[in-house]
PLY file of the C-alpha trace (Angstrom):
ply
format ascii 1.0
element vertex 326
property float x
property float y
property float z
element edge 325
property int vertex1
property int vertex2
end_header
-101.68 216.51 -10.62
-102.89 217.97 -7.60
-101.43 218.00 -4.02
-102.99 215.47 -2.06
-103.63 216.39 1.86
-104.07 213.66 3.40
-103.68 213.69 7.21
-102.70 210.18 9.14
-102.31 209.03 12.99
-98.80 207.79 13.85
-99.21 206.69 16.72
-97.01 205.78 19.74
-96.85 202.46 19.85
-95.27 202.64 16.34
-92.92 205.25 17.44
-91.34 202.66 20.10
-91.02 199.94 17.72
-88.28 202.01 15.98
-86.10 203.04 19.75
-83.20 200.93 19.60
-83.09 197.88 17.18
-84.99 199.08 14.40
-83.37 200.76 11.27
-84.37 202.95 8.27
-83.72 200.08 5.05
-84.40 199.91 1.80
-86.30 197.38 0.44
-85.61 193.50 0.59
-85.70 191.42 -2.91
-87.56 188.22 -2.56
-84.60 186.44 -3.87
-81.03 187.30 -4.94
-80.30 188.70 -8.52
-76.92 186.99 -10.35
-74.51 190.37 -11.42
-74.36 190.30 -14.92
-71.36 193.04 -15.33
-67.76 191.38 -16.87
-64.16 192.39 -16.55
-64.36 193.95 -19.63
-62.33 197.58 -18.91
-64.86 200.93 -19.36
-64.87 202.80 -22.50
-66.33 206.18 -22.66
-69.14 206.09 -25.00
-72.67 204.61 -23.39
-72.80 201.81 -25.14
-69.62 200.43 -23.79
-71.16 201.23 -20.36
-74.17 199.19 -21.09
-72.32 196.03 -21.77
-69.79 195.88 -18.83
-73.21 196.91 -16.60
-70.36 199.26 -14.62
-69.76 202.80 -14.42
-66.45 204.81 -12.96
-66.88 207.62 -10.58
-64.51 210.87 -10.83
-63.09 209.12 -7.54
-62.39 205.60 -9.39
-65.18 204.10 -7.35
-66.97 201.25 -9.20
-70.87 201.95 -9.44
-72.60 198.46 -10.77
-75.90 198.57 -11.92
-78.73 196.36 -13.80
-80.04 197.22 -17.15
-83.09 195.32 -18.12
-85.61 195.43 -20.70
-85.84 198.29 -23.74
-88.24 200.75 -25.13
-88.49 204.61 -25.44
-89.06 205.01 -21.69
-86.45 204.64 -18.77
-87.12 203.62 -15.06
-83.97 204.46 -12.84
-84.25 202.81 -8.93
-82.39 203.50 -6.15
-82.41 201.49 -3.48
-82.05 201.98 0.69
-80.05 200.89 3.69
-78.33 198.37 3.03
-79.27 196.35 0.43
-78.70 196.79 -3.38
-80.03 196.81 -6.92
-81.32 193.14 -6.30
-83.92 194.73 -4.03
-85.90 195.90 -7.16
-86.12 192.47 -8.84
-90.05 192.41 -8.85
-90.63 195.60 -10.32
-88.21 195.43 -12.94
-89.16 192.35 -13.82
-92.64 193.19 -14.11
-92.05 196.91 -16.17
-89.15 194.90 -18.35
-91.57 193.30 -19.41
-94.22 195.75 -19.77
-91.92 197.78 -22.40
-89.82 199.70 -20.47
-85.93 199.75 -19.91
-85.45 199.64 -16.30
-82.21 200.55 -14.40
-81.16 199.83 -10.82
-77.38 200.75 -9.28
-75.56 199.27 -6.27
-75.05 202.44 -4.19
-71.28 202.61 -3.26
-70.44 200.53 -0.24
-73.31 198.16 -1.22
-73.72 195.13 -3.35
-71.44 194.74 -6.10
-70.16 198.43 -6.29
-67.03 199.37 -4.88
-66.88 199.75 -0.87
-64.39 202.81 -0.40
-63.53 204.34 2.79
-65.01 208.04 1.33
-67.96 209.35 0.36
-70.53 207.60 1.69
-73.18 210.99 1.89
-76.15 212.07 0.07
-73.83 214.73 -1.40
-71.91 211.92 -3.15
-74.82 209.57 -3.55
-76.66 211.87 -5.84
-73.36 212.94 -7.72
-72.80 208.87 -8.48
-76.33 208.61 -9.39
-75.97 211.88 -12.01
-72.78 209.54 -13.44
-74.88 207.22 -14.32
-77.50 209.13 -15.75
-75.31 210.80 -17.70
-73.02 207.80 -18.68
-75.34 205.91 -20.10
-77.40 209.35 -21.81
-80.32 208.43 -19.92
-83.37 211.01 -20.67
-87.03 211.86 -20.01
-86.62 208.92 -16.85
-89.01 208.21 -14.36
-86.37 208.31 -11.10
-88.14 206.21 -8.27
-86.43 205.42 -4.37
-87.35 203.72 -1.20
-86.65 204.55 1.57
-82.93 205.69 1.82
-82.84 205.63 -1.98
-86.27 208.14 -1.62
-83.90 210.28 -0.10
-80.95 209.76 -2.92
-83.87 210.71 -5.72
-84.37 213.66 -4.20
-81.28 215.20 -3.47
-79.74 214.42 -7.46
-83.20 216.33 -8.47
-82.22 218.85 -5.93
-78.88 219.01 -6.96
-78.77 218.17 -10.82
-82.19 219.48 -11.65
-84.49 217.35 -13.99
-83.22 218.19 -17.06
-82.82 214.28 -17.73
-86.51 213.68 -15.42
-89.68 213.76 -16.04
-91.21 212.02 -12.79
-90.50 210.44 -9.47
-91.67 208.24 -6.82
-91.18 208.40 -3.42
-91.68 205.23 -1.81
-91.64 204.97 2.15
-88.89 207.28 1.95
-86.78 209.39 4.57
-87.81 212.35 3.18
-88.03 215.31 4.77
-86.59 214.54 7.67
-86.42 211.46 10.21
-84.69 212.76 13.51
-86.92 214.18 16.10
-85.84 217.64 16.29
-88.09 220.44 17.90
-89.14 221.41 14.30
-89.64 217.86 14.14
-91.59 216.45 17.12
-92.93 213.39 14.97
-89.27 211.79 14.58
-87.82 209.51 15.28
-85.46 210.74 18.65
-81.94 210.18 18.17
-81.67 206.78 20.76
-83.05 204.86 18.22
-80.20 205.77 15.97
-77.57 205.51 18.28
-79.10 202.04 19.00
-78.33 201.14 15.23
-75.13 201.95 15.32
-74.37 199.99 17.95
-76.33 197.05 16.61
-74.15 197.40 13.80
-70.49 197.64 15.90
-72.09 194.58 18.21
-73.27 191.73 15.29
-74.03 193.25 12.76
-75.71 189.76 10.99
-77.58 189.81 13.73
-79.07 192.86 13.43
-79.87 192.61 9.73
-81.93 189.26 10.92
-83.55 191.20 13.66
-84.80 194.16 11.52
-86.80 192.08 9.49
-89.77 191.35 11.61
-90.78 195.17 12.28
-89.60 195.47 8.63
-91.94 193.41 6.80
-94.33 193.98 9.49
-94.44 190.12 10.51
-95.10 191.07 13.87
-98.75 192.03 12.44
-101.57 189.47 12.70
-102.39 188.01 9.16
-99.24 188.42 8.16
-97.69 185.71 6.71
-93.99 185.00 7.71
-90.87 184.61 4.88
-87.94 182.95 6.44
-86.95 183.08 2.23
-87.23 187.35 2.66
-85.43 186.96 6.24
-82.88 185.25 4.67
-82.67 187.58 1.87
-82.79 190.26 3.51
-79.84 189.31 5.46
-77.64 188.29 3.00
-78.09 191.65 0.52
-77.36 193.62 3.64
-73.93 191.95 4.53
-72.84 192.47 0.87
-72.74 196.25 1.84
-69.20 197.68 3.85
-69.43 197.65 7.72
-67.95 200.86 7.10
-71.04 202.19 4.40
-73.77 200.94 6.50
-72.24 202.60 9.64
-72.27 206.29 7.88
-75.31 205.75 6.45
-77.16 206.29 9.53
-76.48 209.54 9.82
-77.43 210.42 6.39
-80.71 208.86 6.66
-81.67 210.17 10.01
-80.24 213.50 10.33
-80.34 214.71 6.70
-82.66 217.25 5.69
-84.60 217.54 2.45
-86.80 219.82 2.53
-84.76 222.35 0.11
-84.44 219.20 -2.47
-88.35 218.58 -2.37
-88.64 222.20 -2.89
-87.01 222.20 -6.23
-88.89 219.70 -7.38
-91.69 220.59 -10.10
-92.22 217.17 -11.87
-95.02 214.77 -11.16
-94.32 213.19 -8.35
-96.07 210.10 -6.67
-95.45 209.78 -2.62
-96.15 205.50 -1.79
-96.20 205.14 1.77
-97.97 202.19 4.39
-100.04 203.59 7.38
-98.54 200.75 9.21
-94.70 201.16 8.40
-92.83 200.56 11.93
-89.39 201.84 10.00
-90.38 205.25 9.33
-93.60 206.41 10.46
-96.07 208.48 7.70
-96.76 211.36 9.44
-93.44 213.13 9.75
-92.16 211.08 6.06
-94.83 211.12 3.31
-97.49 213.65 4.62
-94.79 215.89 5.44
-93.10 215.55 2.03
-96.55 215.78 0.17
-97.45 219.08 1.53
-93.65 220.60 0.45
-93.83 219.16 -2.57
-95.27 221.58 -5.34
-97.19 218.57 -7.23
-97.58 215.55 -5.42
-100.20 212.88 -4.76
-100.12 210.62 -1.85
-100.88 206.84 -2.04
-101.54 205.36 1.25
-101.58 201.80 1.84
-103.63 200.52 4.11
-102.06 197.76 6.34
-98.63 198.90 4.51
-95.18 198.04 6.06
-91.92 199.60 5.11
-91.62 196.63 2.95
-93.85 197.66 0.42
-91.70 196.82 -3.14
-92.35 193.13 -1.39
-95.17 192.75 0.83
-97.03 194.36 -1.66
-95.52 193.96 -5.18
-98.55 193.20 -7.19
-100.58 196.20 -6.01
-97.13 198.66 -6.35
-96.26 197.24 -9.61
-99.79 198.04 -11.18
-99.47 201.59 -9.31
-96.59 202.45 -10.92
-97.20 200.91 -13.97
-100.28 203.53 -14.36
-98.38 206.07 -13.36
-95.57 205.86 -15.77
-98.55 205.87 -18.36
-99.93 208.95 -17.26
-99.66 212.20 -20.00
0 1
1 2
2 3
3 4
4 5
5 6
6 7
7 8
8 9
9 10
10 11
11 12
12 13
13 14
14 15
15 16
16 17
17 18
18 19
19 20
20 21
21 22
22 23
23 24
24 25
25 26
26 27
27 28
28 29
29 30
30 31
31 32
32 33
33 34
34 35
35 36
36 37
37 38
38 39
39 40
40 41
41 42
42 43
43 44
44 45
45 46
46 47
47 48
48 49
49 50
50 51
51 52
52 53
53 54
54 55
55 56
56 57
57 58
58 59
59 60
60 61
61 62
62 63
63 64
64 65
65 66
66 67
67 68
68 69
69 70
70 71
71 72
72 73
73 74
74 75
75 76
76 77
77 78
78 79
79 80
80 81
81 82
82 83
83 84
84 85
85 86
86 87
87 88
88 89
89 90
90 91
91 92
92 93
93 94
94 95
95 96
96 97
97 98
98 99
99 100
100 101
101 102
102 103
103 104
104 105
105 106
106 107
107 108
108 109
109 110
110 111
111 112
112 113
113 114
114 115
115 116
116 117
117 118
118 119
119 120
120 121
121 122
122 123
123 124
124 125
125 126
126 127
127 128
128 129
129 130
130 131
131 132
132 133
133 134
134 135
135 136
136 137
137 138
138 139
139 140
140 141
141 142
142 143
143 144
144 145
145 146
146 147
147 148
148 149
149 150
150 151
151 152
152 153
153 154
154 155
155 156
156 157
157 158
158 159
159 160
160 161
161 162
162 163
163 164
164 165
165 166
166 167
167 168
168 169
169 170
170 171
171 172
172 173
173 174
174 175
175 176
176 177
177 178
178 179
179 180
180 181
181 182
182 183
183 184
184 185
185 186
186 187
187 188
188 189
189 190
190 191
191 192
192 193
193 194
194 195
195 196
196 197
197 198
198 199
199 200
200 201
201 202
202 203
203 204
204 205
205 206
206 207
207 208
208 209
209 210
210 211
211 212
212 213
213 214
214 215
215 216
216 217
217 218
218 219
219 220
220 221
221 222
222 223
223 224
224 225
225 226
226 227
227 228
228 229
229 230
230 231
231 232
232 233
233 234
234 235
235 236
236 237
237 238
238 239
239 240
240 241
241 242
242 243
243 244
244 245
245 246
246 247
247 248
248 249
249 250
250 251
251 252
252 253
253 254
254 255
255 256
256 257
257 258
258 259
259 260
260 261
261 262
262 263
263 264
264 265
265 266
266 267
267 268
268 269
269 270
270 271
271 272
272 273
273 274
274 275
275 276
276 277
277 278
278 279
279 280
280 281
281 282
282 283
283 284
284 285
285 286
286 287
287 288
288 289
289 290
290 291
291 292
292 293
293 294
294 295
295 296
296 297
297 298
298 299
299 300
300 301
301 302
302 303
303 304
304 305
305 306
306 307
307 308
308 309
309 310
310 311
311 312
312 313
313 314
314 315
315 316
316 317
317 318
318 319
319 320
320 321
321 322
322 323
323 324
324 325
């Protein structure tokens, strides 16, 4: 797989969009998935793990995850800021049922997984996700985030290695680096941030509701509006802590990856829309694709941040081919 340079124009005008209401997020499910986890208490073999659809962290915090589908061939997701597992629903459902066992975690603070007070950094992020991995025995997996969850994929590869790996996919992720720094002049400065926090502290419901139009690009003409995503949207989001979503800012924005894409030697696909208004493609995928040793950049074009939605069919056959690639 060869590196792919492709070279994009993030404009201005995009770069305002994100000053003070807009926030990095994962993506939104189209609809709500039912937990399927019981009160059954943990055993240690993988099996046991599988059934209660929970895992326990060396800190006793709860990680709750989805398990669908079977076959010879493992898909983990992780999802962003601040929604859960549920925001993977579509392709799940569609690899499920393509022959491949397909795994998706609430990160802690978010959906059905704990909320404690601690730990709520990449650090920890990756070292839950490496739990879980190794909990359930999970090998040869194709590891795949957006946004946020980009960021988690590539700090456990950085961290853990890919002993368990064999490709990822980075889909409008964080990665390298968001915040405008002066190695960084593309990022996004650190108002906008501050602005999300404060969204947060303010009405934080309201926020959520807000962040959908720039997220799912409904702002754009032709765009069809979802008051069902909207809705969704909102409602995965206030499932996560106040507390969770109010750290995660600062990993997202000022968090640096450029070591963690470094390390990285397995195939890796970079997904990311020339039109994303959450975080822009030039600093994000471009950058990434050039520090990653064998990449190839997809660009959608027309693509919002909410890509795993606003453009499931096309991302599910993507991926789909690319798991099937030797």
């Amino acid at each position: 797989m060869s590196k792919n340079n492709v070279t994009a124009n993030a404009g201005q005008s995009r770069r305002h969009l994100l000053v003070g209401s807009l926030a990095v997020a994962a993506s939104a499910g189209a609809a709500a998935a039912t937990h399927a986890g019981n009160a059954a208490p943990m055993k240690a073999d993988h099996t046991a793990a599988r059934r209660t659809n929970m895992i326990t962290t060396k800190d006793g915090t709860q990680i709750s995850y989805k398990d669908w589908g079977s076959g010879p061939n493992t898909v983990v997701f992780s999802h962003g800021w601040p929604l859960s597992a549920d925001a993977w629903e579509d392709q799940m459902m569609y690899l499920a049922s393509n022959g491949y066992r397909c795994i998706a975690h609430d990160r802690r603070g978010h959906g059905r997984s704990s909320q404690p007070w601690e730990g709520n950094n990449y650090d920890t992020f990756a070292a839950d996700l490496d739990t879980l991995v190794t909990t359930l025995d999970l090998k040869n997996a194709t590891f795949i985030g957006h946004s946020m969850g980009g960021g988690e994929v590539a700090r456990y590869l950085g961290k853990f290695g890919s002993a368990r790996a064999s490709k990822a996919v980075l889909i409008a992720a964080v990665t390298p680096l968001m915040l405008k720094t002066d190695n960084n002049p593309e990022g996004t400065p650190m108002s906008a941030f501050d602005g999300i926090r404060a969204g947060l502290q303010a009405d934080r419901a309201q926020f959520y509701k807000d962040l959908t139009t720039p997220f799912f690009g409904f702002n754009r003409t032709g765009i069809k509006d979802s008051q069902g995503r909207r809705d969704t949207f909102t409602a995965l989001g206030m499932q996560s802590s106040l507390r969770s979503s109010y750290e995660c800012v600062k990993q997202f924005s000022e968090t640096d990856f450029t070591q963690d894409l470094k390390k990285m030697t397995l195939p890796t696909l970079v997904i990311h829309g020339d039109d994303d208004q959450i975080v822009p493609i030039a600093p994000s995928a471009i950058a990434a694709s050039k520090i990653l040793k064998n990449a190839r950049l997809e660009v959608y074009k027309g693509g919002s941040h909410a890509i795993p939605q606003m453009n499931k069919d096309k991302l599910n056959t993507d991926l789909l081919a690319f798991l099937k690639q030797v």
